[in-house]
C-alpha positions as CSV (number, residue, x, y, z in Angstrom):
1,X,-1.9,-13.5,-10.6
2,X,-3.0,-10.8,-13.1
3,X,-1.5,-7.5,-13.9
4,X,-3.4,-5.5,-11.0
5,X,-2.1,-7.9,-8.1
6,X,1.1,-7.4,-9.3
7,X,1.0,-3.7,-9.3
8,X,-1.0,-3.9,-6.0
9,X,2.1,-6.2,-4.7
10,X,4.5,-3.9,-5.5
11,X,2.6,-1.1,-4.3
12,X,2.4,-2.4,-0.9
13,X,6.1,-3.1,-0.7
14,X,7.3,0.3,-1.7
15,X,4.9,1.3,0.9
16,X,6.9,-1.1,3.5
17,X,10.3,-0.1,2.1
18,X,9.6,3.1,2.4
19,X,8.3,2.9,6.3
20,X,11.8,0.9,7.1
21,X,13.6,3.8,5.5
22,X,12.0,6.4,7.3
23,X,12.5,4.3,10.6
24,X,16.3,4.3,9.6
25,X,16.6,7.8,9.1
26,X,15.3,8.9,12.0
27,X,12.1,10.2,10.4
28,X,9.6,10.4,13.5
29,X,6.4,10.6,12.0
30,X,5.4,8.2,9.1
31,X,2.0,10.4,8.0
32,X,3.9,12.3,5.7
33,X,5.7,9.1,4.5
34,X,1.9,7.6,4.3
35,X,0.6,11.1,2.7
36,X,3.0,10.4,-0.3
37,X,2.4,7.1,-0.5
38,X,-1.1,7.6,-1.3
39,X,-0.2,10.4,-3.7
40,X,-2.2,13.0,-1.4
41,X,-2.6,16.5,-3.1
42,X,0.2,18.7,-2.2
43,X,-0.6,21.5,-0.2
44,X,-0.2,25.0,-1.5
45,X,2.7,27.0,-0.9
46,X,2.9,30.0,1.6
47,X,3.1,33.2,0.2
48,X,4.5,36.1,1.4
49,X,4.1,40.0,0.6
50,X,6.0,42.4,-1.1
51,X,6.6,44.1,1.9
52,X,8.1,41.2,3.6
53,X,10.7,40.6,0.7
54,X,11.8,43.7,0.5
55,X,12.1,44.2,4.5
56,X,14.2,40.3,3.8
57,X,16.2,42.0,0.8
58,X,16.9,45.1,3.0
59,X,18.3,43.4,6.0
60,X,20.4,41.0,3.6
61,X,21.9,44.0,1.9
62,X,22.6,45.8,5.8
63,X,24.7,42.1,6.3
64,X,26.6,42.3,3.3
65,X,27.5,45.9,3.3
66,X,29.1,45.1,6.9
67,X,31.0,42.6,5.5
68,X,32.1,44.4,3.0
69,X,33.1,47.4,5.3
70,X,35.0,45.0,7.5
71,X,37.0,43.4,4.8
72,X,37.6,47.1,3.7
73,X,38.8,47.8,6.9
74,X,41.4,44.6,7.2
């Protein structure tokens, strides 16, 4: 047995482990679990627009200034 079966062996059982592992944890699908087991490129990340962050950072600040006034208030 050469050095490539070897990694190939151990390649194939981290694959296995890692299918048990999902099954255990209650992971239903096993494609993402085969994606990164094949090293599959990651897909970009969303972005999102300025105008979305700062309607996000607007309503955050609304929440906190309520809290504030309520603790104020008490």
């Amino acid at each position: 047995m050469d050095r490539a079966d070897i990694v190939a062996h151990i390649d194939a059982e981290i694959v296995r482990l890692k299918k048990a592992r999902a099954i255990l944890a209650g992971v239903a699908s096993t494609e993402r679990l085969a994606a990164a087991a094949t090293n599959a490129p990651k897909l970009a990340k969303r972005g999102m627009s300025a105008a979305s962050r700062a309607k996000i950072a607007q309503g955050q600040k609304e929440r906190w200034a309520e809290i504030r006034k309520t603790k104020k208030a008490a």
